[in-house]
C-alpha positions in Angstrom: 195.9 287.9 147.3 199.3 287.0 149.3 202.0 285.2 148.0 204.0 282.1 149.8 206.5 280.1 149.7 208.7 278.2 152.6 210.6 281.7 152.6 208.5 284.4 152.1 205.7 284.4 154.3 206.8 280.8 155.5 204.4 280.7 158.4 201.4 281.4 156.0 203.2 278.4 154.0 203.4 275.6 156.2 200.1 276.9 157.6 197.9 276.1 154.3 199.5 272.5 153.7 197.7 270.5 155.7 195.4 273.1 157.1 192.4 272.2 155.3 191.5 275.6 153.7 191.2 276.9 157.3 193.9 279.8 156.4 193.1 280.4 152.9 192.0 279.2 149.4 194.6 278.0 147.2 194.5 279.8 143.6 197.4 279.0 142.3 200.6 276.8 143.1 203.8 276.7 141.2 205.6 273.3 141.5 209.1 271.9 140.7 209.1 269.4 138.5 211.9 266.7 137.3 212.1 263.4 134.9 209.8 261.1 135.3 210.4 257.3 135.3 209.5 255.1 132.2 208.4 251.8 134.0 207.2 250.2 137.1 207.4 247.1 138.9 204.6 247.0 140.7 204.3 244.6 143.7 202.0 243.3 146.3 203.0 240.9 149.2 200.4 239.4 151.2 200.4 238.7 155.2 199.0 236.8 157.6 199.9 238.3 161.0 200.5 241.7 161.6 203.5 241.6 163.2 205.6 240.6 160.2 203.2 242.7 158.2 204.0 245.9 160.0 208.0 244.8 160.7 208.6 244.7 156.9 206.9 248.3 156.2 208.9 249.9 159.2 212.2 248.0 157.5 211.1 249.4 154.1 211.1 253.1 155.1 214.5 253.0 156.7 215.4 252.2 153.9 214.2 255.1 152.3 215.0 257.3 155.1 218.9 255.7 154.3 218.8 256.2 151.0 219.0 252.8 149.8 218.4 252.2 146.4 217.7 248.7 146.5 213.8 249.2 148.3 210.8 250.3 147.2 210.3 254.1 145.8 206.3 253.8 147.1 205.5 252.2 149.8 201.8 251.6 151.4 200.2 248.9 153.2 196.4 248.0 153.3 194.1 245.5 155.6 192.1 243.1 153.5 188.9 242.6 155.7 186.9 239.8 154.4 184.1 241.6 152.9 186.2 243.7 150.7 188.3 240.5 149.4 184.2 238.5 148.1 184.2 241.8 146.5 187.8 242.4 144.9 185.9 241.3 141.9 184.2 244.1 141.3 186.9 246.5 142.4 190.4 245.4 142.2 192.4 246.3 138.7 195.1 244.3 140.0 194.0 241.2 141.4 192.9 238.4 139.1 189.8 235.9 140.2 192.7 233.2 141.1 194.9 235.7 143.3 191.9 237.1 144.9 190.7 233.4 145.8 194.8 232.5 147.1 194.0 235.0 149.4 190.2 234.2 150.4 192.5 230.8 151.2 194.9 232.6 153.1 191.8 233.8 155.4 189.9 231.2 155.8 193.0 229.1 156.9 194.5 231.8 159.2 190.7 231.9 160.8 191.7 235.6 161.0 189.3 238.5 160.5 191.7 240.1 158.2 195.0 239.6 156.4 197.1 242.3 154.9 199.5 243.4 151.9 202.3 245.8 151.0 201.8 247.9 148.0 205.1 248.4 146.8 206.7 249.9 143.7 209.9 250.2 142.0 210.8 252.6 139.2 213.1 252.2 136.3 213.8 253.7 132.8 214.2 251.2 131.0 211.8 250.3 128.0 211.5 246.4 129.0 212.4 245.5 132.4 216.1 245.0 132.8 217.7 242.1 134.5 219.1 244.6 136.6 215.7 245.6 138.0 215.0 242.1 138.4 217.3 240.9 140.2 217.3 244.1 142.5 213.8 243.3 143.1 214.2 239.4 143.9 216.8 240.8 146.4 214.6 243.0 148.1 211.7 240.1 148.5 214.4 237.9 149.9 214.6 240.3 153.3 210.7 240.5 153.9 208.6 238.1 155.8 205.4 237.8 153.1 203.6 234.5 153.2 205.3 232.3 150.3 203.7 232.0 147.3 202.0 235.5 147.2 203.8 237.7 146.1 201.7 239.3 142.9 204.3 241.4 140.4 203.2 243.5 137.3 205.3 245.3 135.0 203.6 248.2 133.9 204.3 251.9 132.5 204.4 254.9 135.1 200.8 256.3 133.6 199.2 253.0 134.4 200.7 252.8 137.9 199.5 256.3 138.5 196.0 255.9 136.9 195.8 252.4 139.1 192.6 254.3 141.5 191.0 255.6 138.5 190.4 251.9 137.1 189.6 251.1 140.4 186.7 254.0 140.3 185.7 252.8 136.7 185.4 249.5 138.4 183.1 250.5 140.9 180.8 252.4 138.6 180.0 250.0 136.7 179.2 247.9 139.7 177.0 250.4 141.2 178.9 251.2 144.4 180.7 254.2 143.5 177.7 257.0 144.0 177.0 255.4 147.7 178.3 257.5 150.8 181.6 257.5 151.4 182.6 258.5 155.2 185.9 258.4 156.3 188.4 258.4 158.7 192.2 258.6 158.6 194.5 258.8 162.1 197.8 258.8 163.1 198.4 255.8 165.3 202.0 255.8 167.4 203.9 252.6 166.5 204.2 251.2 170.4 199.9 251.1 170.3 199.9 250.1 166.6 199.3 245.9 167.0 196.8 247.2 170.1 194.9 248.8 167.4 194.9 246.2 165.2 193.8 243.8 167.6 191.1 246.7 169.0 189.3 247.2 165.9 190.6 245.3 162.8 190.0 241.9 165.3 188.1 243.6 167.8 185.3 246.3 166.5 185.0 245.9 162.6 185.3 241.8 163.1 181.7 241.2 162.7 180.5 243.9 160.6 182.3 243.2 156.9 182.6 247.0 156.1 182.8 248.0 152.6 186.0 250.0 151.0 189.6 250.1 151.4 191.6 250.3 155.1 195.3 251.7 154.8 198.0 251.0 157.6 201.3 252.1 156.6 204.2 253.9 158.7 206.0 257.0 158.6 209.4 258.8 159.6 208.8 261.7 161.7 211.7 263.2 160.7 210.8 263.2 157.2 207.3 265.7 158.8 208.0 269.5 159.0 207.4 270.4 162.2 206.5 273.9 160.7 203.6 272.6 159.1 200.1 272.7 160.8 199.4 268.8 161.5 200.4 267.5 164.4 201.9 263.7 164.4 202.5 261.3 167.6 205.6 261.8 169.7 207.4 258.9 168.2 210.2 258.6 165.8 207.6 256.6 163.9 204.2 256.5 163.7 200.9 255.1 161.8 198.9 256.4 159.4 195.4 254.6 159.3 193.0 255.2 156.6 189.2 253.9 157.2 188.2 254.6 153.4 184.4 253.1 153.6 181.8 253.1 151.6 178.3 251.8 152.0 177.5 248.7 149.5 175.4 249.7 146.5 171.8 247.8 147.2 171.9 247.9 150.9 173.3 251.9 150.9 170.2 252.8 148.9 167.3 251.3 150.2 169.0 253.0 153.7 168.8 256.1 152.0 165.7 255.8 150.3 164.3 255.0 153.8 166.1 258.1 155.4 164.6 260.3 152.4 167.8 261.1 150.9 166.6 258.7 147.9 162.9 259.4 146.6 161.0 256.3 145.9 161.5 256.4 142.6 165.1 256.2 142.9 166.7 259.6 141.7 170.0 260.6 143.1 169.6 264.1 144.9 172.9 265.3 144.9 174.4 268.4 146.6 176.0 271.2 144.2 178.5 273.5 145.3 177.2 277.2 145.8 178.6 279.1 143.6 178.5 276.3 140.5 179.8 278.4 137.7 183.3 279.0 140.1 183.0 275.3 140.6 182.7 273.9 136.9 185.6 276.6 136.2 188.2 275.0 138.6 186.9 271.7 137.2 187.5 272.4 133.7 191.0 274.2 134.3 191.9 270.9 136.4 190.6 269.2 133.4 192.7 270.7 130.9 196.0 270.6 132.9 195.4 266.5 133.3 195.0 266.4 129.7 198.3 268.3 129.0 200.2 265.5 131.4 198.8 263.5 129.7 199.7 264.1 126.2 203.1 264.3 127.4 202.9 260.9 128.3 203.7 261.6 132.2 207.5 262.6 131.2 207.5 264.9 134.0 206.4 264.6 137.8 206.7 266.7 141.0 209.9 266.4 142.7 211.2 265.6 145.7 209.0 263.6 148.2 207.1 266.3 149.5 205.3 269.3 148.3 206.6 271.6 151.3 210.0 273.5 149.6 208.9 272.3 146.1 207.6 275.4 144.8 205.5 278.5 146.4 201.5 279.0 146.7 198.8 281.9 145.7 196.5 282.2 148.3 193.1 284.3 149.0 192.3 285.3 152.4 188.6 283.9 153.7 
């Protein structure tokens, strides 16, 4: 067992983050933690050209690099292909049947293949949202390029904001599309190629095919990377990162299995168990029991700082 931290055995540090358990397994991580916020305005501005859509993200981030406090504190943006809006139904927790049919419109009158929104948030401590907050937000909106009209706001607590992807999951399950194959891709895209890529395979490739599952496009600061860390980033002061999240849809993903044999005719799942399961359901339960103890403390804590690297040390066991 060796011990880490970004200065004791530093390289071995900034190795394991982001290495992809290539230099070690993780068993234990000790983590800095501070206040966490009561509330959140929780925000998401739709777009029709992706021009405005990525000039608003990049403005967003300098903020943050600048340490404004009048932007966002979570910032990501996502590409609504049209298959994924006809079924928002089934998997959006934040969209209602009315905003998911504004932007339906918004497609069909762009004649786009896509359109595209900002996830934003803002954090306060407040109890009720203050007219401070408010009118800090409404300031903010003023200096982005969103299509008018849609901009969707929820005030909700900090647990719901965090648990937003596991009512997304729930979602899905009930739907039946949630035990379907899930093969992804995520990239780093440099921002001089990042409306070429958009036009590549947003407009280009994926325009006829309607794929399944959520597709993230948001920038970064490369100054905000450690270049001590294993991942390697494009040359560019700021750069892309793009998230194919896909998912087959549930009927058609399993009669392609069934057909490939992964399904047996009678429709049993065959799923893969990890090999050593008693090590397995051990992590899982201890995993398990730490969520429920954030839990019960109603999320008054959280990580800080924006990164992990610098936060806190790491436990790891040589392979």
């Amino acid at each position: 067992m060796i011990s880490c931290s970004p200065d004791k055995n530093s390289d071995l540090f900034f190795a394991a983050l982001g290495g992809l358990g290539r230099f070690g397994v993780i068993t234990r991580a000790r983590i800095a933690f501070e206040p966490a916020p009561k509330r959140v305005l929780w925000v998401r501005l739709a777009y029709a050209d992706v021009q405005s859509f990525t000039g608003d993200q990049e403005l967003l981030i300098s903020k943050r690099s600048a340490g404004d406090s009048g932007g966002f504190d979570y910032i990501e943006g996502q590409v609504q292909l049209n298959r994924i809006l006809t079924e928002g139904r089934r998997s959006s927790s934040f969209f209602s049947a009315l905003e998911l049919d504004q932007l339906a419109k918004l497609v069909h009158g762009t004649g786009s293949a896509a359109i595209y929104y900002i996830e934003g948030a803002m954090y306060y401590h407040e109890d009720t949202a203050s007219s401070s907050s408010s009118v800090k937000l409404g300031t903010l909106l003023e200096e982005l390029s969103f299509v008018p009209g849609l901009a969707f706001v929820r005030d909700v607590s900090y647990v719901d904001f965090l648990d937003r992807v596991g009512r997304d999951e729930q979602k899905l399950r009930s739907a039946g599309v949630w035990d379907v194959p899930h093969p992804w891709l995520n990239l780093f895209v440099p921002r001089s190629r990042i409306v070429d890529f958009d036009a590549g395979v947003f407009k280009g490739i994926l325009k006829d095919t309607k794929p399944v599952g959520l597709v993230l496009m948001y920038p970064m600061n490369k100054d905000r990377w450690d270049d001590r860390m294993t991942t390697s980033t494009p040359d560019e002061d700021v750069f892309y990162a793009v998230g194919l999240l896909r998912r087959r849809s549930g009927a058609a993903g399993e009669g392609e299995r069934r057909r490939s044999g992964v399904l047996p005719p009678g429709g049993h799942r065959v799923q893969a168990v990890p090999a050593e399961p008693r090590v397995a359901g051990r992590l899982v339960a201890a995993f398990r029991r730490e969520m429920e103890q954030v839990r019960r403390a109603e999320a008054q804590v959280r990580p800080a700082g924006d990164s992990f690297a610098g936060a806190g040390d790491l436990r790891l066991r040589r392979r």
